[in-house]
C-alpha positions in Angstrom: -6.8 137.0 -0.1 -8.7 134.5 2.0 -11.8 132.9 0.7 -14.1 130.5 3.0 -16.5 128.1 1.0 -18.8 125.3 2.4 -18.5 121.8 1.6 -21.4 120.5 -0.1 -20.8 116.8 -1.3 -19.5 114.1 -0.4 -16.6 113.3 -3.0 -14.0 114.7 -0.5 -14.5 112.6 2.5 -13.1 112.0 4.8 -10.9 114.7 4.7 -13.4 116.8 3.6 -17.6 116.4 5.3 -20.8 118.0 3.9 -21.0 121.3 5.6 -17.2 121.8 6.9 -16.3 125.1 6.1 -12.8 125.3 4.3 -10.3 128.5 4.1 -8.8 129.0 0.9 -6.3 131.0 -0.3 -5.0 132.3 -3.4 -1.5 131.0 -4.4 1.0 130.9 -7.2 2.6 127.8 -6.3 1.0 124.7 -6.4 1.9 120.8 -6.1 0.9 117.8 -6.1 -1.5 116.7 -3.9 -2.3 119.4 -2.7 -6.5 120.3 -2.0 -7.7 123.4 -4.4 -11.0 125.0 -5.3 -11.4 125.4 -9.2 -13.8 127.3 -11.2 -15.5 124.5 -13.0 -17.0 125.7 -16.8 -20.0 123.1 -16.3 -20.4 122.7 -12.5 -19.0 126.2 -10.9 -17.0 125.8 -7.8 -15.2 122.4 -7.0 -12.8 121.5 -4.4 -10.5 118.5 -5.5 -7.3 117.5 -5.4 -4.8 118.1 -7.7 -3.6 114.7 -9.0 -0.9 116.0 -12.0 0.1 118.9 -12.9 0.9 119.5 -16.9 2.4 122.6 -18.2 -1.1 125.0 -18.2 -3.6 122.0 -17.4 -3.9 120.3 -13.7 -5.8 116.6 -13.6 -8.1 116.5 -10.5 -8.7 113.8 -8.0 -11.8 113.2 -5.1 -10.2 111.3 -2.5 -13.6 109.8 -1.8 -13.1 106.0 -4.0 -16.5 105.4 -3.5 -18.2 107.7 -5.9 -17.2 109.3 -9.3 -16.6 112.3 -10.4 -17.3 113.8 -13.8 -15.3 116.8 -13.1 -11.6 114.5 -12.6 -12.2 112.6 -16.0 -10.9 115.6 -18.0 -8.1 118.3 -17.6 -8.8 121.6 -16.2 -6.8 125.1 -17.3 -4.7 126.0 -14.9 -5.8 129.5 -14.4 -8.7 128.1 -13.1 -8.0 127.2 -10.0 -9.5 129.6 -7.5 -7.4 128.9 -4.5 -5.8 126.6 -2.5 -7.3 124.7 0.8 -6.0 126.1 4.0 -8.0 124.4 6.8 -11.5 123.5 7.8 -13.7 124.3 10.8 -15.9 120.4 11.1 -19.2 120.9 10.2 -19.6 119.9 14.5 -18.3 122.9 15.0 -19.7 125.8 17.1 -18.4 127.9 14.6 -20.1 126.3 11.7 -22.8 128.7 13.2 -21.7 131.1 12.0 -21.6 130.1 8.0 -25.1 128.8 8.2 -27.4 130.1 5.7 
């Protein structure tokens, strides 16, 4: 199933702008590196990168170095992970337009 969230920060950039909309998909298989939204217990929906991998537990990473994170000093359960990035439409975008609200 395909899910489409809007970038609201800034702890992503550059790959990642305020207001890019991103396509995500659920997966079973997930690496390294790779860009996933999580169901954060304290801050709801977060889009990080996944920095290690443990056996049910998955270390998070911005790849912004200029600001810090709360949500990548601690582990998060694997089963929360929501779905893994796809691709973006930039927030310049005609079709940003569209996921205005």
């Amino acid at each position: 199933m395909l899910k489409i969230f809007k970038i609201s920060g800034d702890s992503m950039e550059p790959t990642l702008n305020k207001d890019d909309v991103v396509f995500v998909a659920r997966k079973k298989n997930f690496y390294e590196n790779d860009i996933v939204v999580v169901n954060d217990k304290t801050h709801g929906l977060i889009i990080k990168r996944l920095k290690k991998i443990y056996e049910n537990k998955v270390q998070l990473a911005s790849d912004n170095t200029e600001t810090r994170s709360v949500t990548c000093e601690r582990p998060h359960d694997f089963s929360d992970i929501v779905g893994k990035y796809l691709f973006k439409i930039n927030s310049n975008h005609f079709l940003c337009k569209l996921f205005q609200s």
